[in-house]
C-alpha positions in Angstrom: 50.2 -25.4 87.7 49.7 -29.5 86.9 52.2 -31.9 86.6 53.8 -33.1 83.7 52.0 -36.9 84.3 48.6 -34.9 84.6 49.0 -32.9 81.1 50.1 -35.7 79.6 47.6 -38.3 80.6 44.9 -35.1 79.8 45.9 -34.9 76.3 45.9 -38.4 76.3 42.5 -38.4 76.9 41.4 -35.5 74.8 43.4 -37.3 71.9 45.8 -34.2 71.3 49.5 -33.5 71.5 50.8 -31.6 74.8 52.6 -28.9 73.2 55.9 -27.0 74.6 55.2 -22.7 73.9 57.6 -21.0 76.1 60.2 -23.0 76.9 62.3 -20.4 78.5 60.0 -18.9 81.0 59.8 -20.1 84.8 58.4 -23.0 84.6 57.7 -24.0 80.8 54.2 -23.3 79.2 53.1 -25.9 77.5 49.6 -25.8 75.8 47.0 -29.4 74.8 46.1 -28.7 71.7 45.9 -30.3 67.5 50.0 -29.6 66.7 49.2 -30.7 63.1 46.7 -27.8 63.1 48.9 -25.3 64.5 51.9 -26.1 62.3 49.4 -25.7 59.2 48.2 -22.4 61.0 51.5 -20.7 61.5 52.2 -22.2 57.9 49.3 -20.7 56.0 50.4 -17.2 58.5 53.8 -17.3 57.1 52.7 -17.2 53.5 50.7 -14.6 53.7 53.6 -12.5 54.7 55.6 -13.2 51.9 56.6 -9.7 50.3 56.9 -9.5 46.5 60.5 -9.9 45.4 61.7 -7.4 42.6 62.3 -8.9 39.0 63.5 -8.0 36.1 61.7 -7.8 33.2 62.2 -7.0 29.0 60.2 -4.8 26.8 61.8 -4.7 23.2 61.3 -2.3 21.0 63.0 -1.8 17.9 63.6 1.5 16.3 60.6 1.7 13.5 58.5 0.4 16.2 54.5 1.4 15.4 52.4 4.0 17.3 49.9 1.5 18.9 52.5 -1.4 19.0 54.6 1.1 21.4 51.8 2.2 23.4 51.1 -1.4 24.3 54.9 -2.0 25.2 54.6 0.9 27.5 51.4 -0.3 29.1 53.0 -3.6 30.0 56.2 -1.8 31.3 54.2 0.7 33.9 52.3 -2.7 34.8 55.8 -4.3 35.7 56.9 -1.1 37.6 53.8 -0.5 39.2 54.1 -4.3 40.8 57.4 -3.1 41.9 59.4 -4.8 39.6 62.5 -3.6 37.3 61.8 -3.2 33.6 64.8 -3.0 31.0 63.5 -1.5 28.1 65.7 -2.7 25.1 66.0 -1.7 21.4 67.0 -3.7 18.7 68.6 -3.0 15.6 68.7 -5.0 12.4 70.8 -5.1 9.2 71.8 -0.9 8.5 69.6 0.0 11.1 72.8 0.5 13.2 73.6 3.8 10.8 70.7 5.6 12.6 71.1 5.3 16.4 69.1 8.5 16.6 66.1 6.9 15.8 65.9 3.6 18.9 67.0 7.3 20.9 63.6 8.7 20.1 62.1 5.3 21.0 63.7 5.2 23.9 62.9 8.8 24.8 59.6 8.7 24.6 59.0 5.1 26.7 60.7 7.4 29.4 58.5 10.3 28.7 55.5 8.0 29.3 56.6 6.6 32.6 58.7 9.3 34.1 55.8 9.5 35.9 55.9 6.3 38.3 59.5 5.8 37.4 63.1 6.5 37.6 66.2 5.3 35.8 68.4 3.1 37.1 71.0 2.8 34.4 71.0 5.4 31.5 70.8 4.6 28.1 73.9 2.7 26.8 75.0 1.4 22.9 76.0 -2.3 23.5 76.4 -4.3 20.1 73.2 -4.4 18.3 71.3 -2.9 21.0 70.7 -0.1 23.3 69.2 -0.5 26.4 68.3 1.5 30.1 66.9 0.2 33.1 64.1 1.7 34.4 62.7 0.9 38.3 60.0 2.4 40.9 60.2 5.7 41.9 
């Protein structure tokens, strides 16, 4: 056990800061060391556990969408899922496409045949305006 004039002149010396670490045990730890160094430390420790926060991402398709051009909408999709993120998949209709909501259904079918696999859906399909979309998260 030293003094508080004794650590204080020591880090004095050493050219460091005499830091507090317990403060509520009997007596108070406190600890010579860099505090620029340790704050950068617990800093650059804090970061690390950041956890990824969930977003929300689009894919839109439209109903006459192509083979390959769907494929590729799909591919990004699982990406978004598998990061753990929300993907709304939305389908678009233009001019008299709106006589044939059978068709974005198909669409929209098969994107959930292709990740039913690594997902689940969050809000079934819905017909809202000019669109129809479904919300799709990780399993």
């Amino acid at each position: 056990m030293v003094t508080i004039e004794d650590a204080r002149r020591r880090a004095f010396e050493a050219d460091l800061d005499l830091v507090e670490v317990a403060p509520n045990s009997k007596p108070p730890v406190c600890r010579i060391m860099d505090y620029g160094k340790f704050k950068y430390e617990m800093r650059k420790k804090h970061q690390g556990a950041k956890h990824h926060e969930s977003q929300l991402h689009e894919v839109r398709v439209r109903p006459k969408i192509g083979i390959h051009d769907l494929g590729y909408k799909i591919e990004k999709a699982r990406e978004f899922i598998h990061k753990g993120d929300k993907v709304q998949v939305i389908c678009l209709f233009r001019g008299r496409e709106l006589a044939h909501p059978e068709l974005a259904q198909e669409v929209c079918q098969k994107v959930l045949k292709a990740l039913e696999d690594i997902s689940k859906i969050e809000r079934p399909l819905k017909l809202e305006g000019k669109r129809m979309t479904i919300l799709l998260s990780k399993k």
